[in-house]
PDB file as gemmi writes it, atoms N, CA and C in Angstrom:
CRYST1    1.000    1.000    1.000  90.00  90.00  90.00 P 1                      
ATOM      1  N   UNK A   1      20.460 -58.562 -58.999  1.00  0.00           N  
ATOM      2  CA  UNK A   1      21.280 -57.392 -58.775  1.00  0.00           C  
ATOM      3  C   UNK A   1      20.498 -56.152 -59.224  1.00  0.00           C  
ATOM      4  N   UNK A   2      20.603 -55.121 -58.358  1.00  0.00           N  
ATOM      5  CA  UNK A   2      19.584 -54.071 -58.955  1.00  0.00           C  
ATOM      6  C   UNK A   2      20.960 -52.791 -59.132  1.00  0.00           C  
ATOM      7  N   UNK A   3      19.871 -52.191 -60.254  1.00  0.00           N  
ATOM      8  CA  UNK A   3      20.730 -51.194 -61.094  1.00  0.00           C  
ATOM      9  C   UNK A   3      20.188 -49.864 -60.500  1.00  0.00           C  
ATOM     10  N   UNK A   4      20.994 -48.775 -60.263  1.00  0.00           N  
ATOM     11  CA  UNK A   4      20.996 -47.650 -59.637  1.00  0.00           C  
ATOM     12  C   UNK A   4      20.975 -46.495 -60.838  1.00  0.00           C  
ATOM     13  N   UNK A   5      19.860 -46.405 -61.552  1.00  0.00           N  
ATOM     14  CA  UNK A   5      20.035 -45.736 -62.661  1.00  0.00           C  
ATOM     15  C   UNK A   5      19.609 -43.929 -62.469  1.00  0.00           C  
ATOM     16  N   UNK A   6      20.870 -43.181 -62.700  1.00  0.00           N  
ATOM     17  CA  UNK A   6      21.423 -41.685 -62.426  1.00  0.00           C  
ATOM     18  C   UNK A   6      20.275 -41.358 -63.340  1.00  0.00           C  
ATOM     19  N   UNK A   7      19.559 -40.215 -62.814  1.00  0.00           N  
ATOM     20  CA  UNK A   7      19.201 -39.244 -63.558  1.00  0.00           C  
ATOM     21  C   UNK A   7      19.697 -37.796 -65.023  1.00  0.00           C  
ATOM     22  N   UNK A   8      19.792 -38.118 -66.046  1.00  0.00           N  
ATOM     23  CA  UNK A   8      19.998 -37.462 -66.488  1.00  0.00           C  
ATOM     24  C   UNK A   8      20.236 -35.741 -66.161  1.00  0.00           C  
ATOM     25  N   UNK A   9      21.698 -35.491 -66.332  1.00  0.00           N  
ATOM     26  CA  UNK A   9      22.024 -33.995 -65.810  1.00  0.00           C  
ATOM     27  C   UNK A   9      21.196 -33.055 -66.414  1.00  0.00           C  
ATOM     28  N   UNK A  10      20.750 -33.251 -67.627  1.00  0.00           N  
ATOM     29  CA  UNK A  10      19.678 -31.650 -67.821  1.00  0.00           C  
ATOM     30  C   UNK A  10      18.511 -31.894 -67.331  1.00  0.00           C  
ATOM     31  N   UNK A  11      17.727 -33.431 -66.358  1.00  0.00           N  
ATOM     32  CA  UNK A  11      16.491 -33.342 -65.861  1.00  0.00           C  
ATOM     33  C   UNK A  11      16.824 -32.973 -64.146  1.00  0.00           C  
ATOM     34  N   UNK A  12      18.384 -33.124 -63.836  1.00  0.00           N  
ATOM     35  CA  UNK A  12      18.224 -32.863 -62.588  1.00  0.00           C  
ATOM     36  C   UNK A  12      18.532 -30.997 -63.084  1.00  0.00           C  
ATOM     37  N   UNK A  13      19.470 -30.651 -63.759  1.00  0.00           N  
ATOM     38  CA  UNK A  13      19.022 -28.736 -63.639  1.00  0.00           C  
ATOM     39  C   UNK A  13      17.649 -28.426 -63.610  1.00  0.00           C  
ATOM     40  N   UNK A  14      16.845 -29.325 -64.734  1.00  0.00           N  
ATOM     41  CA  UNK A  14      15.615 -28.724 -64.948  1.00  0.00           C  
ATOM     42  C   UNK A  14      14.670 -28.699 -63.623  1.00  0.00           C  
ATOM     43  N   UNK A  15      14.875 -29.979 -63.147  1.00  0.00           N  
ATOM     44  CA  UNK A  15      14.255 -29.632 -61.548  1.00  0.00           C  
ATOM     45  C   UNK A  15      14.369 -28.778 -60.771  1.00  0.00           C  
ATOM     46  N   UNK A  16      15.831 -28.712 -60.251  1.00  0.00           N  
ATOM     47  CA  UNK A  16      16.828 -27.532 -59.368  1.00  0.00           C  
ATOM     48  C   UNK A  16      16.392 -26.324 -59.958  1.00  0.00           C  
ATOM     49  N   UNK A  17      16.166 -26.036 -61.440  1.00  0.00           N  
ATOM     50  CA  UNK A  17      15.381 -24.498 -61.886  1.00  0.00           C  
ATOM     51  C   UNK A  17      14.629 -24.448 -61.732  1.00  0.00           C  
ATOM     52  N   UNK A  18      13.354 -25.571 -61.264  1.00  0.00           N  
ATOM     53  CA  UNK A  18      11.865 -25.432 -61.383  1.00  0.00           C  
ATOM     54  C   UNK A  18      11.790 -24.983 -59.201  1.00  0.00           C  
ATOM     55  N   UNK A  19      12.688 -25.830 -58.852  1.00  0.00           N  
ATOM     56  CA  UNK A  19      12.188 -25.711 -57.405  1.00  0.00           C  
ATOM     57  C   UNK A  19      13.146 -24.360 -56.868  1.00  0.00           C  
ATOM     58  N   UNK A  20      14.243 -23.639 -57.577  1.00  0.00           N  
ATOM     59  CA  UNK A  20      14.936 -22.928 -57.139  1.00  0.00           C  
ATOM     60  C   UNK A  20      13.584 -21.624 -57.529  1.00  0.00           C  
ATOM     61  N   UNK A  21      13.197 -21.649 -58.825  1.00  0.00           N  
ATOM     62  CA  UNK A  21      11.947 -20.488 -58.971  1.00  0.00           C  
ATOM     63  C   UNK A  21      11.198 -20.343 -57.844  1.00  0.00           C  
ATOM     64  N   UNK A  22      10.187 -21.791 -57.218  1.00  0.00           N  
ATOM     65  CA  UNK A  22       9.781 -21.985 -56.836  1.00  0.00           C  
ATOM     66  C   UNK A  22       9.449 -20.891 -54.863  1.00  0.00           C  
ATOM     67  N   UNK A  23      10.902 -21.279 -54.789  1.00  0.00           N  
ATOM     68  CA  UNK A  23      11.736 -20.980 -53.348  1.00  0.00           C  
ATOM     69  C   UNK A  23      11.354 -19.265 -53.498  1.00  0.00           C  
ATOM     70  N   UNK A  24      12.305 -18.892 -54.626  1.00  0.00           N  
ATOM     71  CA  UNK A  24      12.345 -17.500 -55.079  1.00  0.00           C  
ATOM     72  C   UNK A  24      10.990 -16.771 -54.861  1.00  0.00           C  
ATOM     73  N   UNK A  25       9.868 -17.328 -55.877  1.00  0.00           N  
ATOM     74  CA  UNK A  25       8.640 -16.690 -55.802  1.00  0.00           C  
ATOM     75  C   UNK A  25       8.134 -16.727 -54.607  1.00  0.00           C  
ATOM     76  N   UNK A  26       8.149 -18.045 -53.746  1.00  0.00           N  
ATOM     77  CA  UNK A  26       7.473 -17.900 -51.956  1.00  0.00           C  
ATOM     78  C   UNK A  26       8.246 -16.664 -51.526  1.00  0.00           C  
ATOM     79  N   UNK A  27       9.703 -16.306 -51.757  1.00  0.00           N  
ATOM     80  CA  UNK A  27      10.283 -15.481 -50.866  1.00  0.00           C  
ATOM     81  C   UNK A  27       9.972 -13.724 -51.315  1.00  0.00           C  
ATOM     82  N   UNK A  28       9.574 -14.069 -52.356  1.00  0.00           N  
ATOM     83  CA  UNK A  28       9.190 -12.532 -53.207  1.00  0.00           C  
ATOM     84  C   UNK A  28       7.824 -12.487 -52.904  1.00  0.00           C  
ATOM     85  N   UNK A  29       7.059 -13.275 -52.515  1.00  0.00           N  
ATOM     86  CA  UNK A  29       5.669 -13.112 -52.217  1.00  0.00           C  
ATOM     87  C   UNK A  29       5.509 -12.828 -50.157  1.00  0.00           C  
ATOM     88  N   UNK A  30       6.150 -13.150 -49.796  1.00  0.00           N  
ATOM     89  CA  UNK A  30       6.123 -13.069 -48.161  1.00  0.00           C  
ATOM     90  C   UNK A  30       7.075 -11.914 -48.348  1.00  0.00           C  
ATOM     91  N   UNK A  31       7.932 -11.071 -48.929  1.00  0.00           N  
ATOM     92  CA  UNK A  31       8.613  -9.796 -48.873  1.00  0.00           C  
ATOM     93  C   UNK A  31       7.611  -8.382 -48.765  1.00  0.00           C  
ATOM     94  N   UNK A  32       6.942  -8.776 -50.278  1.00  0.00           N  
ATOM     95  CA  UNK A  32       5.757  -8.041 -50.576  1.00  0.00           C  
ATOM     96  C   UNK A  32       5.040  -8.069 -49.566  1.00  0.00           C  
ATOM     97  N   UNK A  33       4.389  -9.080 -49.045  1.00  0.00           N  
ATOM     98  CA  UNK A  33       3.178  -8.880 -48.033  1.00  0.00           C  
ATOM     99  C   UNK A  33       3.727  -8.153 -46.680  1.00  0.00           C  
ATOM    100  N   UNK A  34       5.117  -8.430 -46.480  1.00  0.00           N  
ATOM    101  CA  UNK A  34       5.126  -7.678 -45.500  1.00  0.00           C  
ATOM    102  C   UNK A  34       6.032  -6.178 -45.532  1.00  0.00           C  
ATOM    103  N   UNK A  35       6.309  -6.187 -46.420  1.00  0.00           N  
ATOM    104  CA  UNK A  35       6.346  -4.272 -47.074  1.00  0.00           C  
ATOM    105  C   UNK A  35       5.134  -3.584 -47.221  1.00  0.00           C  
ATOM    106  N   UNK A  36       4.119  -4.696 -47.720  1.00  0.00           N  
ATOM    107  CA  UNK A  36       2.860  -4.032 -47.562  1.00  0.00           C  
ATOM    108  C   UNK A  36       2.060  -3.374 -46.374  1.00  0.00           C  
ATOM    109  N   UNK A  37       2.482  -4.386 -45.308  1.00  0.00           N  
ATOM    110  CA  UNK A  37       2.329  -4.583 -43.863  1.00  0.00           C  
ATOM    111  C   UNK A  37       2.947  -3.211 -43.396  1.00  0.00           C  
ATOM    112  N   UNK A  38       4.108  -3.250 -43.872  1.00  0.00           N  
ATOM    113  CA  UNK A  38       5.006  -2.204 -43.096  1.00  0.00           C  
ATOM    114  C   UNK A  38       4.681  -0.700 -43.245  1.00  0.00           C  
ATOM    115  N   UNK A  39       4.338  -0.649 -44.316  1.00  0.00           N  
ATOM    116  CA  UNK A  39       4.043   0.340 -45.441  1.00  0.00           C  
ATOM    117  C   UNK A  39       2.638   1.275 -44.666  1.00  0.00           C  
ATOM    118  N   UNK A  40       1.621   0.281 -44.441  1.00  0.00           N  
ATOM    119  CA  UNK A  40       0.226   0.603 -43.763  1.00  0.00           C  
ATOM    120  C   UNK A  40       0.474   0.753 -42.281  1.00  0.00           C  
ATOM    121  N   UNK A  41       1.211   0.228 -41.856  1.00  0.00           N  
ATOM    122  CA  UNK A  41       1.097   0.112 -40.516  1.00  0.00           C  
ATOM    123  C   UNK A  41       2.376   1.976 -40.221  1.00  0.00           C  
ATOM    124  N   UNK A  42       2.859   2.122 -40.921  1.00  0.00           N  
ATOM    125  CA  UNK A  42       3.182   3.076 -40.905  1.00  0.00           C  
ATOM    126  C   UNK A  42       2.392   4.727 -41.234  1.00  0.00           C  
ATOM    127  N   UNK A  43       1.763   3.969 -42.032  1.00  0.00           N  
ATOM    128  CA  UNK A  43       1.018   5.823 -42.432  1.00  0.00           C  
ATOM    129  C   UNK A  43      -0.484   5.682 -41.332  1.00  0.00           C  
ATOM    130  N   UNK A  44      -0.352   4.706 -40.856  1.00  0.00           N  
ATOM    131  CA  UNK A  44      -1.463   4.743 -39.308  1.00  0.00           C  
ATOM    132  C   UNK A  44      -0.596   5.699 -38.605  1.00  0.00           C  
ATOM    133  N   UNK A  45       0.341   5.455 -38.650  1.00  0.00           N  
ATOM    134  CA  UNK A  45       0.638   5.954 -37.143  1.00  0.00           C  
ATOM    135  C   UNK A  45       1.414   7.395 -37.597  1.00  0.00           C  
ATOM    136  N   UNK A  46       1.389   7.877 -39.351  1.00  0.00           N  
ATOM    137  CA  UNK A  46       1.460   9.225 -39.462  1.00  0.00           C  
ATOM    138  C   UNK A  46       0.230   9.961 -39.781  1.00  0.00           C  
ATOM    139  N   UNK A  47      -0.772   8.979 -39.674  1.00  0.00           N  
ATOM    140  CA  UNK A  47      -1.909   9.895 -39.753  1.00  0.00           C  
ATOM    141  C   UNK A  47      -2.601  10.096 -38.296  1.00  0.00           C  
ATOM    142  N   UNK A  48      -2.001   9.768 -37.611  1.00  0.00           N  
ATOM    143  CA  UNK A  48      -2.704   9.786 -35.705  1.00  0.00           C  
ATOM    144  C   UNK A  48      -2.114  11.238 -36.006  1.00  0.00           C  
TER     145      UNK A  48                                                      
END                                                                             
């Protein structure tokens, strides 16, 4: 008979906080790059 042994609730938050950061920082890093984007591609076309 095999045993289905639950993960302890503060190692599953601690995960869910590690991969929820995770998510966060990709989405704060692709924001930036393309504000950056936006940012340049704009003063091109106020400096024409």
């Amino acid at each position: 008979m095999k045993t289905n042994r639950k993960a302890a609730p503060s190692k599953l938050v601690a995960r869910f906080d590690t991969l929820l950061l995770q998510v966060l920082t990709e989405d704060l890093k692709a924001y930036r790059a393309k504000q950056t984007s936006t940012r340049k591609a704009g003063q091109h076309l106020s400096a024409a």
